[in-house]
C-alpha positions as CSV (number, residue, x, y, z in Angstrom):
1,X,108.4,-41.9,71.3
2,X,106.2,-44.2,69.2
3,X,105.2,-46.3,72.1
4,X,105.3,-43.4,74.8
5,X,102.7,-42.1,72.7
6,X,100.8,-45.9,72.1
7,X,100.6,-45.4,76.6
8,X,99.4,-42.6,76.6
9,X,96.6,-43.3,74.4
10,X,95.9,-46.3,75.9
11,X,96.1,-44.5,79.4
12,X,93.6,-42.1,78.3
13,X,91.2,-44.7,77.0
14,X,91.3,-46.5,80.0
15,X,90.5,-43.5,81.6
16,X,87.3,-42.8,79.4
17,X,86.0,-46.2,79.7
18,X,86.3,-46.5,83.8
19,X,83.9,-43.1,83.8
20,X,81.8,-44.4,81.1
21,X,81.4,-47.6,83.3
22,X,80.8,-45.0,86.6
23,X,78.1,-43.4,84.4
24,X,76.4,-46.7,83.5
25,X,77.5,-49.1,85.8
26,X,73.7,-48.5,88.5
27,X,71.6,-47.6,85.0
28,X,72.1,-51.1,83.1
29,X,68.8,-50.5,81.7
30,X,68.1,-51.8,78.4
31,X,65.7,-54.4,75.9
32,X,66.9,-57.8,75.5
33,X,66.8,-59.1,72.0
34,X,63.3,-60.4,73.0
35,X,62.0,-57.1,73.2
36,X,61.8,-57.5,77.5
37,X,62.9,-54.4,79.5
38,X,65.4,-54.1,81.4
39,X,65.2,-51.8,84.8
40,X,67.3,-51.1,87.5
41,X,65.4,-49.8,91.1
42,X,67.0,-48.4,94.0
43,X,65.6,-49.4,97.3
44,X,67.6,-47.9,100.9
45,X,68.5,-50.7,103.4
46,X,66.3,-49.9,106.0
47,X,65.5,-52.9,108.7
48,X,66.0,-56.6,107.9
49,X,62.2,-57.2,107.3
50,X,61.9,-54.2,104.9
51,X,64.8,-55.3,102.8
52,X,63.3,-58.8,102.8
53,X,59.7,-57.0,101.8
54,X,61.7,-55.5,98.8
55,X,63.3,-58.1,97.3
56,X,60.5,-60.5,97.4
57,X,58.4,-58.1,96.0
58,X,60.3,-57.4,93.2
59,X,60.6,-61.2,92.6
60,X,56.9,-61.5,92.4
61,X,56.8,-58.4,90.0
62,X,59.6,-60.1,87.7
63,X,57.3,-63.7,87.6
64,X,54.2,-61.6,86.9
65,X,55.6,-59.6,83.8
66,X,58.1,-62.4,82.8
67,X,59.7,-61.6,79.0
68,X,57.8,-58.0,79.3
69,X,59.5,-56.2,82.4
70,X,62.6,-57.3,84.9
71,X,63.8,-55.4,87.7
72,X,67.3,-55.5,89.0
73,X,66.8,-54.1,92.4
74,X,70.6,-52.9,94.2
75,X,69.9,-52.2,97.9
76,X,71.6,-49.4,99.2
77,X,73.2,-48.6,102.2
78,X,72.3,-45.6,104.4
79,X,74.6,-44.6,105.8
80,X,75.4,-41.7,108.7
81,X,73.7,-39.0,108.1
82,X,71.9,-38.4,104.0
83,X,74.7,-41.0,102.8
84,X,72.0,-42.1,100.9
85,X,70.3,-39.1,99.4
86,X,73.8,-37.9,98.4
87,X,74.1,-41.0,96.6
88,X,70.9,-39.9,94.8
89,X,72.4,-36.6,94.2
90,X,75.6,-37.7,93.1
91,X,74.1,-40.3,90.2
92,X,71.8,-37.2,89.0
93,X,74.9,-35.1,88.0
94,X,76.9,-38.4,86.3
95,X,73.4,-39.7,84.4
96,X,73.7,-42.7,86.6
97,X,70.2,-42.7,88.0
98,X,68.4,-46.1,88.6
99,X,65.1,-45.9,86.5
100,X,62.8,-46.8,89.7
101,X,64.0,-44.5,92.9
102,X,62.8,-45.5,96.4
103,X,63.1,-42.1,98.5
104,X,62.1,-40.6,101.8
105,X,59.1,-38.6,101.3
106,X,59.9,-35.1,102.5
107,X,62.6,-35.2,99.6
108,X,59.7,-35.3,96.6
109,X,60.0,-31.7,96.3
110,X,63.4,-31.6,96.1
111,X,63.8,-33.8,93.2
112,X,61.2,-32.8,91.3
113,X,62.2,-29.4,91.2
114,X,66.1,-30.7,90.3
115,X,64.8,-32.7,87.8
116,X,65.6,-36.0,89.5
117,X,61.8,-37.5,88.8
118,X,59.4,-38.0,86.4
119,X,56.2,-37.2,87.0
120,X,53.6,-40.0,86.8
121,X,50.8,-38.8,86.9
122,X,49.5,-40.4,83.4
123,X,50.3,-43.7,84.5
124,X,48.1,-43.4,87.8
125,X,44.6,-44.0,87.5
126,X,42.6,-41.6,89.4
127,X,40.7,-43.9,91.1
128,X,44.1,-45.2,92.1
129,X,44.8,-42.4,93.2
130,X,41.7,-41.6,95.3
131,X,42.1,-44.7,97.8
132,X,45.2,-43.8,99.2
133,X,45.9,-41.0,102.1
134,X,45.6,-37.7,101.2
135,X,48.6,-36.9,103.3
136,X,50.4,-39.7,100.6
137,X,49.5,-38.0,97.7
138,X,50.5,-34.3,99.3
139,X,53.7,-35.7,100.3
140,X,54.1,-37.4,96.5
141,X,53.2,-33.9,94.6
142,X,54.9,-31.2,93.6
143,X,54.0,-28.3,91.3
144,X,50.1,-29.4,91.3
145,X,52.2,-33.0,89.5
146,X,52.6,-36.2,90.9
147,X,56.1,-37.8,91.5
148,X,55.6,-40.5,94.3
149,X,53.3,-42.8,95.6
150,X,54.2,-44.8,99.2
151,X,53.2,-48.1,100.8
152,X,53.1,-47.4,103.9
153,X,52.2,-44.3,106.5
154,X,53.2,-43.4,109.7
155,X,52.6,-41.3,112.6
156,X,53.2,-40.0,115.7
157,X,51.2,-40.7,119.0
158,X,51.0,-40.3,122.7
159,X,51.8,-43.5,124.1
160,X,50.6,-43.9,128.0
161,X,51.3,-46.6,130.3
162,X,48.3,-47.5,132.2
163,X,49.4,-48.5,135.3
164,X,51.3,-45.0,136.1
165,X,47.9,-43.1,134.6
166,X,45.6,-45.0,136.6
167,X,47.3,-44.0,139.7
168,X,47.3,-40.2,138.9
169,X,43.3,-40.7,138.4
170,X,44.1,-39.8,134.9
171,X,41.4,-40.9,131.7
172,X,42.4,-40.5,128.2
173,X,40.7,-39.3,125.1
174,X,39.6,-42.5,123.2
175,X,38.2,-40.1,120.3
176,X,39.7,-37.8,118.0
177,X,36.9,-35.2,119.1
178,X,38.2,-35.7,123.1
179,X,41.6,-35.4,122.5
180,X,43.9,-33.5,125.0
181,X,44.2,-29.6,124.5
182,X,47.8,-28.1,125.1
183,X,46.3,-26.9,128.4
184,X,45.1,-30.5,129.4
185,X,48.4,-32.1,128.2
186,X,50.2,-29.7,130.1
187,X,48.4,-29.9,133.4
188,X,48.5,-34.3,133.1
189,X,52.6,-34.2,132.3
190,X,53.0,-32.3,135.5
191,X,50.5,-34.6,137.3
192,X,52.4,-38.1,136.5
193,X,56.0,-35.8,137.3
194,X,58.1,-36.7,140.8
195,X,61.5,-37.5,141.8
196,X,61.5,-41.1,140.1
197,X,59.2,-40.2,136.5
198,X,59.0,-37.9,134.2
199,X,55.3,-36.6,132.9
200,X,56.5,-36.8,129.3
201,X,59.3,-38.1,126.8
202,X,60.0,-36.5,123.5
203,X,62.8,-38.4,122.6
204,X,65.4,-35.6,122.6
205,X,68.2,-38.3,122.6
206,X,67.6,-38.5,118.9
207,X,69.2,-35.1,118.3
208,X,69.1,-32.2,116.0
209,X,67.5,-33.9,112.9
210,X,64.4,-34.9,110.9
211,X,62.5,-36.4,114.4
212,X,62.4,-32.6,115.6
213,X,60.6,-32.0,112.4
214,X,58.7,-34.6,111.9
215,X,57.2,-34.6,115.4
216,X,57.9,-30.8,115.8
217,X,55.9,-29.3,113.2
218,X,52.6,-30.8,114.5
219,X,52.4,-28.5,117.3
220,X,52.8,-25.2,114.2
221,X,50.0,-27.3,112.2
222,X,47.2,-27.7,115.5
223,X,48.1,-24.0,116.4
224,X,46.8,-23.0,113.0
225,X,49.9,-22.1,111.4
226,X,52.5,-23.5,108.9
227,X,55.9,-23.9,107.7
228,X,55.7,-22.5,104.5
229,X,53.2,-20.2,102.3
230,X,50.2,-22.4,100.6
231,X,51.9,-22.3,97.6
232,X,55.3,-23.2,98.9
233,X,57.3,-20.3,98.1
234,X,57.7,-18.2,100.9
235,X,58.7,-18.7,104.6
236,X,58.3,-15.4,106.0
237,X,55.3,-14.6,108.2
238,X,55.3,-18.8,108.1
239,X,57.7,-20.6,109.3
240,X,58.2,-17.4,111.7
241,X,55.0,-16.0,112.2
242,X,52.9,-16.0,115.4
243,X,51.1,-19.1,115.3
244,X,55.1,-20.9,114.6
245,X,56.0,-18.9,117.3
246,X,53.4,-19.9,119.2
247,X,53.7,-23.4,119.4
248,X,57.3,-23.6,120.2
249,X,56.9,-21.3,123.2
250,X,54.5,-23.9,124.4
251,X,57.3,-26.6,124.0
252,X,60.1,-24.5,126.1
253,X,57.0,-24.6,128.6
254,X,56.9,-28.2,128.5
255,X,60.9,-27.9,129.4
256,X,60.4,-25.1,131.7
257,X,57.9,-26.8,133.8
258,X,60.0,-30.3,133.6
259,X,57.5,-32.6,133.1
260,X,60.1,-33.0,129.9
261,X,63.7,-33.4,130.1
262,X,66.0,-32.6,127.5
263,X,68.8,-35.6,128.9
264,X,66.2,-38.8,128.4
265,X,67.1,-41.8,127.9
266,X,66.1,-44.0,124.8
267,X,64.1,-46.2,126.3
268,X,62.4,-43.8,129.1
269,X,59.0,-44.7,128.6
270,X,59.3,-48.2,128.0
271,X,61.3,-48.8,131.5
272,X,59.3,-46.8,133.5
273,X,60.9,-43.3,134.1
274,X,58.5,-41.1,132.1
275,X,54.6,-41.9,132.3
276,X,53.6,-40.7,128.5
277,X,55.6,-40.3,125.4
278,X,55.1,-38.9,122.1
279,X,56.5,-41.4,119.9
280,X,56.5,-43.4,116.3
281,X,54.3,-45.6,115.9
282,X,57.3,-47.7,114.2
283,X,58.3,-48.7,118.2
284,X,55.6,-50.8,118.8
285,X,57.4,-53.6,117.8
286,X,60.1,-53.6,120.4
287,X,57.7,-53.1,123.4
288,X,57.5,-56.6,123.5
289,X,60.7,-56.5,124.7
290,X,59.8,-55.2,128.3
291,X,57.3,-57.4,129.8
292,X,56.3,-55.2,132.4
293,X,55.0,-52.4,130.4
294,X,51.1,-52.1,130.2
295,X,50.7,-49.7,127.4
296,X,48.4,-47.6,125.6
297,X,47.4,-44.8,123.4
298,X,45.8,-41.8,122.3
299,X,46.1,-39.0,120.0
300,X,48.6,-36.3,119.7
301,X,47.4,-33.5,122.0
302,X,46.1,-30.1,119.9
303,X,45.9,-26.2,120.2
304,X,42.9,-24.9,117.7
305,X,42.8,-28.4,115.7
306,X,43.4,-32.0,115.3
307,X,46.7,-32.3,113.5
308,X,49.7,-35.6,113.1
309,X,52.6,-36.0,111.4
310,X,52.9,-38.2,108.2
311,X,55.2,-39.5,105.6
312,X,57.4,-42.4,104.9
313,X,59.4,-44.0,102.1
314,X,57.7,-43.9,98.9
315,X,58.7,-45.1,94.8
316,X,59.0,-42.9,91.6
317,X,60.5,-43.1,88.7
318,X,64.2,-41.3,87.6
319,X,63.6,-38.8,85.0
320,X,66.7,-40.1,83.6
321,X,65.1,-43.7,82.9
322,X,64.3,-44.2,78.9
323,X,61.2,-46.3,80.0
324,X,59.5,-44.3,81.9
325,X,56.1,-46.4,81.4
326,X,57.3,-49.6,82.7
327,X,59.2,-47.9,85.5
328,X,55.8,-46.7,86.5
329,X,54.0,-50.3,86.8
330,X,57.0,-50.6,89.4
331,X,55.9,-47.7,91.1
332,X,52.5,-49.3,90.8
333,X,53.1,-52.7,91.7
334,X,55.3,-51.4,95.1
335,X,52.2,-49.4,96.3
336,X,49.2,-51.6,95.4
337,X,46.9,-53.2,97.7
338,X,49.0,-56.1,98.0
339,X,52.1,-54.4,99.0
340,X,50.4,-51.8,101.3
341,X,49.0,-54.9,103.3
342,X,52.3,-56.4,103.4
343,X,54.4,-54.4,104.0
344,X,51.9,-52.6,107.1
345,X,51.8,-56.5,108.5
346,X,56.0,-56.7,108.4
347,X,56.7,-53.5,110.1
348,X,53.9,-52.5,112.1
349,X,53.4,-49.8,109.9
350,X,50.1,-48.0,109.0
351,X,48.8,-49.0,105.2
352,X,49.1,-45.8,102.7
353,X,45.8,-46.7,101.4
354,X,42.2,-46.6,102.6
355,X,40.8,-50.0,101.0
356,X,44.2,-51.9,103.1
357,X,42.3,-50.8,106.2
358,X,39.6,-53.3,105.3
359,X,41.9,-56.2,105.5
360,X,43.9,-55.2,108.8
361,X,40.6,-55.4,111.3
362,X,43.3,-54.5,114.3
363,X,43.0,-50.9,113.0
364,X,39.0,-51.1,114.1
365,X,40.0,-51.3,117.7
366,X,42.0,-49.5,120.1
367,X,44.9,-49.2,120.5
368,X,45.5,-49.1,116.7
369,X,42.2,-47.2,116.2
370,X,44.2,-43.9,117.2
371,X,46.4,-44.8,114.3
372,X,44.1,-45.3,111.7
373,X,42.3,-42.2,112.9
374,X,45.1,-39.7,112.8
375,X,46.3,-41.6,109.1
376,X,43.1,-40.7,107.9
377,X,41.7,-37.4,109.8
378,X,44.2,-35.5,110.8
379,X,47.4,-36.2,109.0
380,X,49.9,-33.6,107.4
381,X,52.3,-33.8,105.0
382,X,55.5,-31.8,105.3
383,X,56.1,-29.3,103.2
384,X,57.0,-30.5,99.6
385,X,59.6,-27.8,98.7
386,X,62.8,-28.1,96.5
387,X,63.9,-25.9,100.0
388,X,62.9,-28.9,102.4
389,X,66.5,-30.3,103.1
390,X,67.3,-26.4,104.3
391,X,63.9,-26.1,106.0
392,X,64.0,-29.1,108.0
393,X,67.4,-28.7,109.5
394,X,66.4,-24.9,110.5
395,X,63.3,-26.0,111.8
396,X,65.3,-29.2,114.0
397,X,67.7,-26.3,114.9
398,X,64.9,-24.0,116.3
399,X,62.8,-26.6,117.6
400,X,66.2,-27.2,119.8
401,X,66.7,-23.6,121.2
402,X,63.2,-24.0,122.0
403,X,63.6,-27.0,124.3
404,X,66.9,-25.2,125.7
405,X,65.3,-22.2,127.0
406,X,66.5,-20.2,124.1
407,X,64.5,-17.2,122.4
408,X,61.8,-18.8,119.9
409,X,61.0,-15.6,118.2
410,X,65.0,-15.1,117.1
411,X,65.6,-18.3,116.3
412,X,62.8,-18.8,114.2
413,X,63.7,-15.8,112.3
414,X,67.2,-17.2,111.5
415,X,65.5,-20.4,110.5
416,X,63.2,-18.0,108.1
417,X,66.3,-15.9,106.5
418,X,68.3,-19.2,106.1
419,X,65.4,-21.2,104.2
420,X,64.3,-17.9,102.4
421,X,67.4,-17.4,100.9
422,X,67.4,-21.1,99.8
423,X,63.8,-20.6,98.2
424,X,65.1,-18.2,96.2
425,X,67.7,-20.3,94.0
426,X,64.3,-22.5,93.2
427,X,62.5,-19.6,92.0
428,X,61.6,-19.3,88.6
């Protein structure tokens, strides 16, 4: 009995120590005896050359604050799916955050409200804060706070291929000021339409998820209206009012008039079988891949305004971290001027800040010069809402029974019920 009982005690502090190592095992933060801090970051494994941009980052960060700061960055997988964000999720609830957290920006909200992050906005300078995009800092704030700064922007644009415009007698807008109406867009997607080529690809193969969105909501924001209520709290009359409904009665027109097919293939545009496409700016790179394709661009077409999606990966700091301070010259050091230029030269990206501009000249001139343009003018952040993982999968849902022909006005006002309802667990 003596020794049953010496197991069972033994069991049970096995038991305690394997979920005490869980808890701590991605923390590992602490001071060395030297009085240097030690940090842990989280960074997602996105491509090759992003990973690579990461870790030698970090290495430069750990020679420059040598015996004061060192980072132990773990690359995570993603993953199908949020794989990554539940891991996130997961660590939250067993104190096993990572003191630095590198997140995907339309998830700010969310874990500032949860109380995933700090805020940092004492650690920011404000003339920091002034050179990067505005659409940065929206997507980084919650709750008038700042929880996340990013390197790097994106967007979405109308690529063209030249060859197939030129033969429709077709010119494009090479200002913001001249760029396509609906109207216009419409009536030059049905132009460059025939048996062989599609007017327009939308990249529908990508499915129900963040691209609808992402690319999506841009046609709500240059029709005037939004997603959510200024203040974030409230999607009725929003996210299903006219101007919402609107815009995604002119994309089932797009479908309806098939200049747009919901069936396209992934690589449509770049061999040939659709004339324009509204794509990431992120697929530049693998154009060089298809020799034959004489491409250009201009900007995303508008109802009542200028408008372009933004948003990418950006750093903040776990509220669970015990140093938040040096956490933050992380954040800092991941988003400075350096970086930004680094990172925008790596994957093709556009820089997050203003003054990075200066030092990447092919922004000056088209084609990039749409880029830089919509990064600066006319970009919009999505909503930062503790709500957004619910409002962005309604949204992609509706955005779908657009495309298929489906009744906007009802489908929106499930989307508004279902993201309602989760607005009202946030409310205070």
């Amino acid at each position: 009995m003596k020794n049953k009982k010496r197991w069972v005690f033994l069991c049970l502090l096995l038991v305690i120590t394997l979920i005490a190592g869980c808890s701590n095992d991605d923390t590992g933060s602490g001071k060395t005896k030297d009085g240097e801090v030690q940090l842990v970051m989280w960074a997602h494994q996105g491509q090759p050359k992003e990973v690579d941009f990461y870790k030698k980052r970090i290495d430069d960060f750990n020679s420059a604050y040598k015996g004061k700061i060192n980072v132990e960055l773990k690359i995570i997988p993603s993953g199908a799916g949020h794989a990554y964000e539940d891991k996130i999720n997961a660590a939250a609830t067993s104190n096993g955050l990572p003191d630095v957290l590198d997140m995907d920006g339309p998830f700010v909200g969310n874990y500032a409200a949860t109380g995933i992050l700090a805020p940092i906005d004492s650690f920011i300078p404000d003339k920091d804060k002034k050179d990067f995009a505005k659409s940065i800092i929206e997507q980084g704030t919650y709750d008038k706070k700042l929880y996340a700064l990013g390197a790097m922007e994106s967007s979405v644009v109308l690529f063209y291929n030249k060859k197939l415009l030129s033969e429709a007698g077709i010119k494009v807008p090479e200002k913001m000021e001249d760029a396509w109406t609906w109207d216009e867009f419409l009536e030059n997607s049905k132009k460059l339409t025939n048996d062989k080529t599609k007017g327009l690809t939308m990249h529908m193969d990508l499915g129900v998820g963040e691209w609808f969105t992402y690319m999506g909501s841009v046609f709500v924001w240059s029709n005037g209206g939004d997603l959510l209520s200024e203040d974030r709290k409230k999607a009725e009359g929003y996210l299903n009012g006219p101007e919402s409904v609107e815009a995604l009665e002119y994309v089932q027109k797009l479908f309806k008039e098939k200049v747009v097919s919901m069936s396209n293939g992934p690589a449509d545009f770049e061999e040939g079988r659709a004339a324009m496409m509204l794509g990431g700016v992120w697929l530049i790179p693998g154009f060089d891949e298809y020799k034959d394709l004489d491409w250009g661009i201009t900007y995303f077409p508008y109802a009542k305004e200028p408008a372009s999606p933004s948003g990418s990966w950006a750093f903040g700091v776990s509220s669970q971290s015990k140093y938040p301070k040096e956490a933050a010259e992380v954040v800092k050091w991941m988003s400075n001027k350096e970086s930004v230029v680094e990172i925008s030269k790596i994957t093709g990206m556009p820089p997050a800040r203003s003054s990075a501009f200066n030092e990447l000249k092919e922004y000056d001139e088209m084609p990039k010069k749409v880029i830089k343009d919509q990064v600066l003018q006319s970009a919009t952040a999505r909503p930062s809402t503790p709500a957004y993982p619910v409002l962005t999968s309604k949204f992609a849902e509706a955005f779908q029974a657009a495309a298929l022909g489906q009744d906007v006005k009802k489908a929106l006002d499930k989307a508004t019920e279902d993201t309602e309802r989760e607005l009202e667990r946030f409310k205070k």
